[in-house]
Each structure stands twice: as C-alpha cells, then as structure tokens.
C-alpha positions in Angstrom: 13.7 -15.1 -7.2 11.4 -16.4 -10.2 13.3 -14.6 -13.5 9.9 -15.1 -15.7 7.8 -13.4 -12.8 10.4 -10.4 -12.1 10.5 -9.6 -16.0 7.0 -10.1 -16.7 5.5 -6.3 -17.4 2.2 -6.5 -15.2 4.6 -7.9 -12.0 6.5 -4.5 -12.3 4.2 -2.2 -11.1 3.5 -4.3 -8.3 6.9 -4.8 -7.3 7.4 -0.8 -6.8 4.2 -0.5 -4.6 6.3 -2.8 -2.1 9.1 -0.9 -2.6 7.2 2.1 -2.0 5.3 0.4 1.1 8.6 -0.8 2.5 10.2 2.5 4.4 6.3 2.5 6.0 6.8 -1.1 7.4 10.8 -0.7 8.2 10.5 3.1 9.6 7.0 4.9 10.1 5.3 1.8 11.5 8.9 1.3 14.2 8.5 5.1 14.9 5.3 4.4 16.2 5.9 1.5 18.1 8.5 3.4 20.4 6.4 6.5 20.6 3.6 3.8 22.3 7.0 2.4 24.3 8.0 5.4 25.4 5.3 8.2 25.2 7.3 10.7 23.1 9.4 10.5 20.3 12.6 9.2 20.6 15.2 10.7 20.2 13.3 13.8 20.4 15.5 15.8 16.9 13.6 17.6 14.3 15.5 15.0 12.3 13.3 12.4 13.2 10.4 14.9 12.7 11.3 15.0 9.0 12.1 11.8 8.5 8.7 10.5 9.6 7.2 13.2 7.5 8.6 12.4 5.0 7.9 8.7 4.9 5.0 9.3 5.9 3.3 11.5 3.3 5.4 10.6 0.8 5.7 6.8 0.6 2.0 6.6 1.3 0.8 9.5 -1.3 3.5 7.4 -3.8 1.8 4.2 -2.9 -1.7 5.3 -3.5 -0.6 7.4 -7.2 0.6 3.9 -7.8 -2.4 1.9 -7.1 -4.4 4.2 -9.8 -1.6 3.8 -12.3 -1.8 0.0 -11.5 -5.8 0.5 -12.5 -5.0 2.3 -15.4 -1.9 0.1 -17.1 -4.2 -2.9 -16.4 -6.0 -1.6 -19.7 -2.9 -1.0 -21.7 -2.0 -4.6 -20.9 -5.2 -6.5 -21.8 -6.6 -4.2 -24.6 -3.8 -2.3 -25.9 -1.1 -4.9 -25.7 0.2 -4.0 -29.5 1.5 -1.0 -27.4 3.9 -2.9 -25.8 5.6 -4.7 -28.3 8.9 -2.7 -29.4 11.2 -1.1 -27.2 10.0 2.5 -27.2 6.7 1.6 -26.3 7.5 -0.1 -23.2 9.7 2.9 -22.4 7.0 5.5 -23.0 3.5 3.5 -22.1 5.2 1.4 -19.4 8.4 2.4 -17.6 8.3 6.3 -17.9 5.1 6.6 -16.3 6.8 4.6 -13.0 9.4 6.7 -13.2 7.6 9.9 -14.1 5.8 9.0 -10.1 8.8 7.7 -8.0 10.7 10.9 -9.0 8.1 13.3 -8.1 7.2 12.5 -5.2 10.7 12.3 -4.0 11.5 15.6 -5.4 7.9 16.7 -4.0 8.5 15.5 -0.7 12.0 16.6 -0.4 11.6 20.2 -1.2 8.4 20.7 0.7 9.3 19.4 4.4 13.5 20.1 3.9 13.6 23.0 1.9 10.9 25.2 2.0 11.6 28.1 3.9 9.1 28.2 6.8 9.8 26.9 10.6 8.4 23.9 11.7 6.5 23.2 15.1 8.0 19.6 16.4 6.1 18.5 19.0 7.3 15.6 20.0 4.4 14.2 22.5 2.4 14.0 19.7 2.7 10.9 17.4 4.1 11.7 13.6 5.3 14.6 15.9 1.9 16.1 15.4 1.9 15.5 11.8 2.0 19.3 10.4 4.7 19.9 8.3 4.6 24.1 8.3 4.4 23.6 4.1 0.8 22.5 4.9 0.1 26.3 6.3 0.8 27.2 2.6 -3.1 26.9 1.2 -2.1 26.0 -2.2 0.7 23.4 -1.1 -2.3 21.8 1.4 -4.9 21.0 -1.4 -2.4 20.2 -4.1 -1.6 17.5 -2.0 -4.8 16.2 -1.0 -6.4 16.4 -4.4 -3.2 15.2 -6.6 -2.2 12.7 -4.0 -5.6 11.0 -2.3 -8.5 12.3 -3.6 -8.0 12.1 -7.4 -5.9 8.6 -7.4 -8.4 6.9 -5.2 -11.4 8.3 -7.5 -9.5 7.6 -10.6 -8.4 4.2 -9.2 -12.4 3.5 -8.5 -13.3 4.2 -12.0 -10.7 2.9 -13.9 -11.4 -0.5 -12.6 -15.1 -0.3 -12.8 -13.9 0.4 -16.9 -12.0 -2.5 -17.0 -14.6 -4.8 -15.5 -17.2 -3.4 -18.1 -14.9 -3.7 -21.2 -14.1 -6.9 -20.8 -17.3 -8.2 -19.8 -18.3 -6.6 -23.3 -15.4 -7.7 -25.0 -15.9 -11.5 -24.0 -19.7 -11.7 -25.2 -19.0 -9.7 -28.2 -15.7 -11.9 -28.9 -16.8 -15.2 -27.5 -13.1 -16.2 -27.0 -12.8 -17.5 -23.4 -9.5 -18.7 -23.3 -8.1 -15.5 -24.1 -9.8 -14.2 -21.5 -9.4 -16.7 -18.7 -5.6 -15.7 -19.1 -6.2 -12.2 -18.1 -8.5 -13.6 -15.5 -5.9 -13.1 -12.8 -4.9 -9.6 -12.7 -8.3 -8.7 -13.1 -9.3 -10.3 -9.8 -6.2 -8.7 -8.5 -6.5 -5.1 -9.4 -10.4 -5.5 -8.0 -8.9 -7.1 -4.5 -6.7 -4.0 -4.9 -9.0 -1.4 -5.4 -11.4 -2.8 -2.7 -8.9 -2.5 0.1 -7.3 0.7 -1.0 -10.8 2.8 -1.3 -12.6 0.6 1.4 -9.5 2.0 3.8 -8.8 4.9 2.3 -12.5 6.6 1.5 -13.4 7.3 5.0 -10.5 9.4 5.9 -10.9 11.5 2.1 -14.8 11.7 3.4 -14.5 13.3 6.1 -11.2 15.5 5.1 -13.4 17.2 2.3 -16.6 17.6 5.0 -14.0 19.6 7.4 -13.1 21.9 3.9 -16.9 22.1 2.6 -17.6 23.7 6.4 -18.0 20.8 8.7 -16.9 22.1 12.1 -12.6 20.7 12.9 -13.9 19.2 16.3 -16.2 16.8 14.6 -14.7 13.5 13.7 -11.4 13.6 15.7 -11.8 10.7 17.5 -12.8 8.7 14.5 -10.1 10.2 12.3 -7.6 8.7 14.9 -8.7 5.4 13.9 -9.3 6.2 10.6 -5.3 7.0 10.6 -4.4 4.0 12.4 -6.8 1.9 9.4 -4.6 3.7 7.1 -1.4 0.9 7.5 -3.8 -2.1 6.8 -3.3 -1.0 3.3 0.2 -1.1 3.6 -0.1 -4.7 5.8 -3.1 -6.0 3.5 -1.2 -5.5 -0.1 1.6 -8.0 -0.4 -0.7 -10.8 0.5 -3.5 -9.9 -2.3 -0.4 -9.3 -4.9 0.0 -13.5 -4.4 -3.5 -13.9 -5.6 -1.5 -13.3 -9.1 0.4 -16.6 -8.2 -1.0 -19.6 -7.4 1.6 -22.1 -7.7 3.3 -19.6 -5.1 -0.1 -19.9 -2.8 -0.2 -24.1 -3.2 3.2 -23.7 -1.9 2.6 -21.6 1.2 -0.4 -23.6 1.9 1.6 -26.9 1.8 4.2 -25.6 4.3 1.2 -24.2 6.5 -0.1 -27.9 6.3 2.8 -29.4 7.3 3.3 -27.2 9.9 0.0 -27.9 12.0 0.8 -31.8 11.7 3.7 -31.4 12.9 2.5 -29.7 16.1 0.5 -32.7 17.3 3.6 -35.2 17.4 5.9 -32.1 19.0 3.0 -31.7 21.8 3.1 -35.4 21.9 6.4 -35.9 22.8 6.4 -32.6 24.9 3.6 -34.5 27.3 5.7 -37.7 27.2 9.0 -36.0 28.5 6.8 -34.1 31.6 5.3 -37.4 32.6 8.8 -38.9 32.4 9.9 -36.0 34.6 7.2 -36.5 36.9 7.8 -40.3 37.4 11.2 -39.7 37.9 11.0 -37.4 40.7 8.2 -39.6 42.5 10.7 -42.1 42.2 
C-alpha cells in the first residue's frame, strides 16, 4: 500500500519471494492439512499429484534461487549503486535477473513433471503423493536440480553474505563515513536474518541428501528427513516476518495495535465476570 516502499529497488526482490512463497501457503501447506484430515489425498487425480509437485519443487527451488540473488543484488545496491542509475542498468543488473529466475523455473517445472514423457507412480497414501516425480529417475534431471536449485543457492547465499559483512566492515574503517553506512544498516541485518533462517533450515536436509549420494546407506536418516521436510515450511512461515525488520515504522505500528489489544482484554474479562455474577444473582433470586 506504501508507493515509496513498492518502488524502492531493494523492496522488489523481496516482494517476489512472497509471491513465490504464496502458492506454498495457499496450496501445498492445504494439501497437507487434508491428507492429515483424511489420510490420503483428496481427491485422489494425478492432477492433484502434479499440482503439488509442482508447487512444491518449483515455488520452493524458485524461493531459495531467490534468496541467493537477494544476497548477491545486496552488493550491487550498497557498493555498485552507480549501476543503477539510468534505465538500462536497472533493466539488465536489476529486473532481468528476476525475470531471467521466475521464468525458468516455471518453464523448468512445467516441462519436467507435465511434459516429459515417462509415467508417473501416484500414490496417493503417501503425502506429496510420495513425492517422486518419474523426471527424477532421469540421473541427470535428479542432480541438476539438487545442485542448481539447493545446494549451490544455499552455498552461494552463505558466502555472498559473509562478502557483504566483510566489505563493509572494511569499507566503513577505511572510509570513516558512518552515516552513509547506518542507512544501509537495515538491509544488511535483513539479508543476515535471511540467510540464517534459510541455511539454518535448509542445511540439514542438503547434508544428509549429499551423504545418501557420497554412499551413506538410503535407510539411514529417514526418520529425521521426515522432520527435516516438515522444517522445510518454517522458511516459508519465518520470511515475511524478518522482511518487516526492513520497516520499522511498520513494526511501531504492529506493536501499538498488539498493545492495545492486551489492555483491552482486562476490561472485556472484566465485564465478562460482571455479567456471570449478574446471571448468577438473578437466578438465586
């Protein structure tokens, strides 16, 4: 609803995470809850089958390719601003890349689990209907997608922000200008919020993938990658909340409404009491 905050550049890539996270939160994440209603999927189609795969490896795999880019544009913002300036630079350094992402992974995903010609085991007891897309059975198809969409964004996410730290801890003692600084101050702690949640989440589940193809035995680890799946959606919970940490006046807000709330409660409980002994007296009467 804020103008300033929807066209300021460093809000943008933010605001397509969400997007991205949104089909988890409206679709995957109500999938589930009627497979736990229910104990199978409902309705049990191969439609639903591909629907969930699809949201679910592509909206998440988008979501974390993001995240790195997020890392990664953070330096073109505070050190390469010039970049920015004119028109074709914000096309090539800022938007393209966004829409270089989005695109593939919709044209990824949609070829893979609705047109590649293989057959498809549904089993529909099985939650994400057993979450094995026959593309997967297809070596190169399987690793592509693990190292281009987990393993190399959360790495490159991990490092890139690490960078950024270093540079402009560098940058400030060799420039001594801390104003500048304090004014970059918050999407610096907010891409390090990020980063910690998406690789504190996310590096468990990329462990123990690559110890399963390095030789560990497949019956090792099920029972903790089941939680390690269910950990997964905290990223997708977690990351609108730590994207306010780029607003504050929006936070004094929600904090004053909070505020209001709880003394509020204490007069409503009040009167609540008042009415029931009102009640009571009347019926002894």
């Amino acid at each position: 609803m804020n103008r300033t905050q929807r066209h300021a550049l460093h809000n943008h890539t933010i605001l397509v995470i969400l997007i991205c996270n949104l089909p988890m939160q409206l679709i995957d994440i109500n999938f589930y809850l009627v497979f736990l209603s229910y104990g199978s999927i409902q309705p049990s189609q191969p439609i639903v089958c591909l629907i969930w795969w699809f949201i679910d490896d592509g909206c998440y795999g988008c979501g974390l390719v993001l995240m790195a880019w997020l890392a990664i544009e953070r330096h073109i913002l505070i050190f390469h601003d010039r970049l920015l300036l004119n028109r074709r630079g914000r096309f090539l350094f800022h938007y393209l890349p966004l829409i270089i992402i989005v695109t593939y992974f919709l044209l990824f995903y949609l070829i893979v689990i609705f047109l590649v010609p293989c057959e498809n085991n549904y089993l529909y007891t099985v939650p994400v209907c057993g979450q094995s897309p026959c593309y997967e059975s297809y070596g190169i198809l399987g690793m592509w997608e693990f190292i281009l969409h987990a393993a190399i964004p959360i790495l490159l996410e991990g490092i890139a922000s690490i960078v950024l730290l270093l540079r402009v801890q560098i940058q400030k003692r060799r420039l001594r200008r801390s104003n500048q600084w304090r004014k970059q101050r918050r999407m610096i702690i907010q891409l390090l919020l990020v980063t910690t949640l998406n690789i504190g989440i996310n590096f468990s589940s990329s462990a123990l993938f690559c110890a399963h193809l390095f030789g560990l035995p497949a019956g090792y680890g099920v029972e903790a990658q089941l939680y390690f799946t269910f950990l997964d959606y905290f990223v997708i919970f977690l990351f609108p909340f730590i994207s306010l940490s780029q607003f504050p006046d929006l936070r004094k807000i929600i904090k004053k409404k909070l505020l209001d709330v709880v003394r509020r409660r204490p007069h409503h409980t009040a009167i609540v009491i008042h009415a029931r002994r009102d009640i009571r007296m009347n019926r002894m009467a």
